[in-house]
C-alpha positions as CSV (number, residue, x, y, z in Angstrom):
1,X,-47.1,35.2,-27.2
2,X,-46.1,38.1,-29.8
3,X,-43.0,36.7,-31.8
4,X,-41.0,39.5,-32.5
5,X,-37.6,39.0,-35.3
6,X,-34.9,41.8,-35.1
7,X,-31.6,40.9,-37.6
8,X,-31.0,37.2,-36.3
9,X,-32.5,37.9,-32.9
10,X,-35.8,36.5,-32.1
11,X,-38.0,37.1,-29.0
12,X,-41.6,35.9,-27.6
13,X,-43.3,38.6,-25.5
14,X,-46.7,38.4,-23.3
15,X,-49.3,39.7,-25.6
16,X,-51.6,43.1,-24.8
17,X,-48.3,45.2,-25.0
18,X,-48.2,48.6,-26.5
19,X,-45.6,48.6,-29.5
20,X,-42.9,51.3,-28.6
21,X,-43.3,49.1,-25.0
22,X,-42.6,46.3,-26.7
23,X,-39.5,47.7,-28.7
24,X,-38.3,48.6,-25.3
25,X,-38.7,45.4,-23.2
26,X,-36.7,43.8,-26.3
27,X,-33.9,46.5,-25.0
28,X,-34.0,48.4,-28.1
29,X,-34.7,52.3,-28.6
30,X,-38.3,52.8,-30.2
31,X,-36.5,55.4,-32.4
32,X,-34.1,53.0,-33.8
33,X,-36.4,50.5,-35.6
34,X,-39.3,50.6,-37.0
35,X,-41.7,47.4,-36.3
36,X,-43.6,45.9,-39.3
37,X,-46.9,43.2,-39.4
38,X,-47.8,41.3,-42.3
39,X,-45.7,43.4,-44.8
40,X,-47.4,47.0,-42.9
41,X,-46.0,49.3,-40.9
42,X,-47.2,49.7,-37.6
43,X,-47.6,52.6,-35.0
44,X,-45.9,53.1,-31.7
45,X,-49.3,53.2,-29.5
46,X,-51.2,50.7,-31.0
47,X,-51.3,47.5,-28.5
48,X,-50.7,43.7,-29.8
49,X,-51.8,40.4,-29.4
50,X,-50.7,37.5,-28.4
51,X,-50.9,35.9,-32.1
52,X,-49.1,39.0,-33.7
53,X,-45.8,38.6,-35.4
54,X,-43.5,41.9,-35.6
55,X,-40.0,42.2,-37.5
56,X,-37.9,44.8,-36.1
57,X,-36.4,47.2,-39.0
58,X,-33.6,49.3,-38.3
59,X,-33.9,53.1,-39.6
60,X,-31.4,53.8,-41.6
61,X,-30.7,58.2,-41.8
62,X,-27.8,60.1,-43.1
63,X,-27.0,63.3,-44.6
């Protein structure tokens, strides 16, 4: 299972899941947060395993 944190929410997901899929089945929009793995940020299309842990990061913008 991928553990996924987001603020004080915490999921566990099936691994083999593409990461914007992921960020989805968690109900949150893939271009709200950005998802992070051992300190590194990681990209939409790559696909985790079940032994990944990802923190959810909110993007912050403003003008």
């Amino acid at each position: 299972m991928i553990k996924v944190a987001y603020r004080d929410k915490k999921w566990e997901v099936p691994g083999q899941i593409a990461v914007r899929d992921l960020i989805i089945k968690v109900g949150l929009s893939p271009e709200a947060v950005l998802a992070v793995r051992k300190g590194q940020l990681v990209l939409d299309s790559e696909v985790l395993g079940d032994d990944d842990e990802i923190k959810l990061i909110a993007v912050i913008s403003g003008g």
